[in-house]
N, C-alpha and C positions, 0 to 999 in steps of 0.2 A: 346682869347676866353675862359670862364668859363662856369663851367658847375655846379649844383647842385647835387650833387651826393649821396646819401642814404645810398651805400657801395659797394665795389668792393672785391669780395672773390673769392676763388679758390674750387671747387667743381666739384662735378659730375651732368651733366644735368641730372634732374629725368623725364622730361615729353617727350612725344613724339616720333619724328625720332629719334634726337638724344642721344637717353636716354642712360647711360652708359656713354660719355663720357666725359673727363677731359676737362672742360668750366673754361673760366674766364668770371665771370658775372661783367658786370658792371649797377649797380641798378639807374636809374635815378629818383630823386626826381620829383614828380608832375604828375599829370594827370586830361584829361579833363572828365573823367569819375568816377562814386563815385560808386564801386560796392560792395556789403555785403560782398561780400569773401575775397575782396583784404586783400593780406598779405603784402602791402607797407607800409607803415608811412610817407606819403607825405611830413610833416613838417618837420620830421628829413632829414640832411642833411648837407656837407661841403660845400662852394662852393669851384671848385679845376679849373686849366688850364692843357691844352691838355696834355702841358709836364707835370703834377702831375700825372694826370690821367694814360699817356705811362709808367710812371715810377716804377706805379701800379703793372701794366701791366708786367711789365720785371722782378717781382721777381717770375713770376709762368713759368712753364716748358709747358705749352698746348699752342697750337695755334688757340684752337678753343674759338672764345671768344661772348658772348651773351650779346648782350645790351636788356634792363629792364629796368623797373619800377614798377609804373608808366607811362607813353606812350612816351618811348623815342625820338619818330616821333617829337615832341613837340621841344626837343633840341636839337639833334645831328645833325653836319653839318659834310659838305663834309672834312671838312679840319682834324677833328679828324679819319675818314674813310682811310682817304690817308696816315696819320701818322701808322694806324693800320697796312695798308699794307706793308707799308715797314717793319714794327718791323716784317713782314709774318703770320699775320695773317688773320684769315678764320671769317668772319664779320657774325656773325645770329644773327637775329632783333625779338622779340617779342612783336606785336604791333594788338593795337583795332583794326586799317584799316579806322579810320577817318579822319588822313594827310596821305598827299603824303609823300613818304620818298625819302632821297636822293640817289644821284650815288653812288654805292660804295660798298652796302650791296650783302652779298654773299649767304642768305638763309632769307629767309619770313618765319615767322609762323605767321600766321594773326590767332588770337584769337579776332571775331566782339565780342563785348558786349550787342547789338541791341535788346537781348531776356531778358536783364535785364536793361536795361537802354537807358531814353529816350534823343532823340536828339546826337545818336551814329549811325548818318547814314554813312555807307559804303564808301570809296573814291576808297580803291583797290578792285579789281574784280580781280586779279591775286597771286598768291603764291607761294611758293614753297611747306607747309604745311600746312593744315586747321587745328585748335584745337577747336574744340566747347566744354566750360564750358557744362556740359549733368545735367538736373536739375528734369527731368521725367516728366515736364510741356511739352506742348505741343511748339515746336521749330523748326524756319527757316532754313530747312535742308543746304540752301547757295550750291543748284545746279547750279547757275549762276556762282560761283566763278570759278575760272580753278586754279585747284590745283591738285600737282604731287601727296601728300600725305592726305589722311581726318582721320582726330581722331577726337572720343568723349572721355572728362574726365570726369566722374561723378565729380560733384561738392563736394566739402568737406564741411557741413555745421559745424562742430564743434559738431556733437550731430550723438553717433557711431550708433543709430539704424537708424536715419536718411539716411547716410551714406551708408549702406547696402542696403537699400531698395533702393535710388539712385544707388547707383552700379548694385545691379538686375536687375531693369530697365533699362540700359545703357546695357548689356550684353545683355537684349531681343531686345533693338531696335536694334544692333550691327546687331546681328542673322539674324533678319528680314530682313536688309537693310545693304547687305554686301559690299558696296562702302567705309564702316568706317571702323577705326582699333580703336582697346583699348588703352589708354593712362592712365595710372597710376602715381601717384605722386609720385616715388618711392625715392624720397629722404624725403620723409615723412615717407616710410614704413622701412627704411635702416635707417633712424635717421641722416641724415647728413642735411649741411645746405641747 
């Protein structure tokens, strides 16, 4: 089995639950969704097999490791899961929520894309994290969903007055509707990858 892979580094997760801690990202090329912000490069990529991929893997000291892209749900199968596990590793998926994903994964963050992009209809209704892109447009708060954890990220447009005035915004809806938590991209504000 290969895989299309974009890059596998060793970092600090910036967004979320798990923010702070030592991840091995592994970046899957491709995805069925095309959104303005994405910071993926779809086309770039190696293709690599499971064992390329484990071996990645074995030169970082974390055991927390985060599949990406692009919408990993696309490629990753059970048998690269089970590999993971035995090397002991703690499996979180960051994914639209458009395929089902397989046995194995040990944390959901479902970030839907549905409020920018069309024919991104839902499949999970379940998580372990909700992260909603927060854009100060009017947005499917995803009360249906059953999640342990809900963030809004203000969206990063690349233009810093932009940026602010999304952040503002995201702190007054916060306020309002205290079910959400702030999600920062703080491997952005820390300068790391």
């Amino acid at each position: 089995m290969t895989y299309k892979i974009n890059e596998i580094f060793y970092s600090l997760q910036g967004e979320g639950f798990w923010t702070g801690t030592p991840s091995i990202f592994i970046r899957f090329s491709g995805c069925n969704l095309q959104c303005a912000f994405c910071d993926t490069r779809h086309k770039e990529g190696n293709m690599m097999s499971e064992e390329e991929i484990l071996n990645s893997t074995k030169k970082f000291p974390a055991k927390h490791v985060v599949l990406t892209g692009g919408e990993p749900s696309l490629f990753v199968k059970e048998t690269l899961l089970e590999k993971l596990h035995a090397q002991g590793k703690f499996i979180a998926i960051e994914t639209n929520g458009t395929h089902e994903l397989p046995k194995g994964i040990d944390w959901v963050t479902l970030s839907p894309k549905n409020n920018f992009q069309q024919k991104a209809d839902l499949i999970l209704k379940h998580c372990d994290e909700l992260k909603i892109v927060y854009t100060k447009a009017e947005f499917n708060p995803y009360l249906d969903i059953k999640a342990k954890h809900r963030y809004l990220q203000p969206c990063d447009t690349g233009n810093l007055a932009e940026n602010k005035k999304i952040l503002q915004a995201t702190i007054n809806f916060i306020k309002a509707n205290p079910i959400w938590r702030l999600s920062l991209q703080t491997h952005k504000i820390i300068g790391v990858q």
